[in-house]
C-alpha positions in Angstrom: 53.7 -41.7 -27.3 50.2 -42.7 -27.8 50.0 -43.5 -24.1 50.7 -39.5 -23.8 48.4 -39.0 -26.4 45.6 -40.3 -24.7 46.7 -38.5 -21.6 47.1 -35.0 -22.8 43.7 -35.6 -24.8 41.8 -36.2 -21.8 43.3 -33.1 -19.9 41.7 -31.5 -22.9 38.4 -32.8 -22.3 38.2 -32.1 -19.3 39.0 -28.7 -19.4 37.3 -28.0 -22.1 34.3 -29.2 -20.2 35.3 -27.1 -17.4 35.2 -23.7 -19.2 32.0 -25.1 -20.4 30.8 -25.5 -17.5 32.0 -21.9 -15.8 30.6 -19.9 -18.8 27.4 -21.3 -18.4 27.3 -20.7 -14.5 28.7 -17.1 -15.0 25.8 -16.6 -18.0 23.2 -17.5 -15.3 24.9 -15.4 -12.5 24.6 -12.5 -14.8 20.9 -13.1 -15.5 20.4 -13.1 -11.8 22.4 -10.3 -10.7 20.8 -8.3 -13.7 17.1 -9.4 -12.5 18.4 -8.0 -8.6 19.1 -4.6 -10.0 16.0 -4.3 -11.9 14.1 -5.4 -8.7 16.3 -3.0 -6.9 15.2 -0.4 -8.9 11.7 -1.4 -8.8 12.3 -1.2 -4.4 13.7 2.1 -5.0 10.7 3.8 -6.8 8.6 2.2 -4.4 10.4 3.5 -1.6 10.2 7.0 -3.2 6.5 7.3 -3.7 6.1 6.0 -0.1 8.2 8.4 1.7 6.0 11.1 -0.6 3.0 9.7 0.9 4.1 10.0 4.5 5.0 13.3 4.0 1.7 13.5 2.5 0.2 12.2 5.5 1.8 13.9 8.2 2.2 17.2 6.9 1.0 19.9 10.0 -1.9 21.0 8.0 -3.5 18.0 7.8 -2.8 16.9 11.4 -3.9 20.0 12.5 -6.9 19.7 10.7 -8.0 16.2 11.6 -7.3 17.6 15.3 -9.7 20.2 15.0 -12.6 18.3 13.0 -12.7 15.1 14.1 -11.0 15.0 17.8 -12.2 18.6 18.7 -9.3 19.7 19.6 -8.0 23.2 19.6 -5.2 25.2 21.0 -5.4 26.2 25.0 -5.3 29.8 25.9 -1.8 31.1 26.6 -2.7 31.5 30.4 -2.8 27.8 30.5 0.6 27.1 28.5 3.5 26.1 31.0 7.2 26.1 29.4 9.5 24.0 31.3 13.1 24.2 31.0 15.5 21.3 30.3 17.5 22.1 33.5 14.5 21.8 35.8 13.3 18.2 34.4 17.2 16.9 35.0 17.3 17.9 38.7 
């Protein structure tokens, strides 16, 4: 009997000791994962206020107007526009 005893006591430990041990690694999983979604959330603002800048940046105003200014470029005269049609650049 005590021989069982000491058997089924030791079983406890080490259970006991193994619930221990999987709390405390799902407690620091969950820190992670929540530090992941507050990064995630930090990516995703980020990622927000950049695509507003590129719009920003390439808007057809502005292109146009750096065009003109700083490139001095302007529009050609429509006697020198040529519109080619899909079906001639496949042949």
């Amino acid at each position: 009997m005590t021989r069982l005893n000491l058997i089924l006591f030791f079983v406890l430990i080490m259970v006991s000791l193994g619930v221990v041990t999987s709390q405390d690694k799902a407690r620091k999983l969950y820190f992670e994962l929540d530090q992941q979604q507050e990064l995630a959330k930090k990516y995703d603002t980020e990622y927000g206020q950049l695509q507003l800048e590129q719009s920003t940046w390439a808007m057809h105003s502005r292109i146009e107007e750096l065009a003109t200014k700083r490139m001095q470029m302007q529009v050609p005269d429509a006697k020198r526009i040529q519109v080619i049609s899909l079906d001639e650049m496949t042949r």
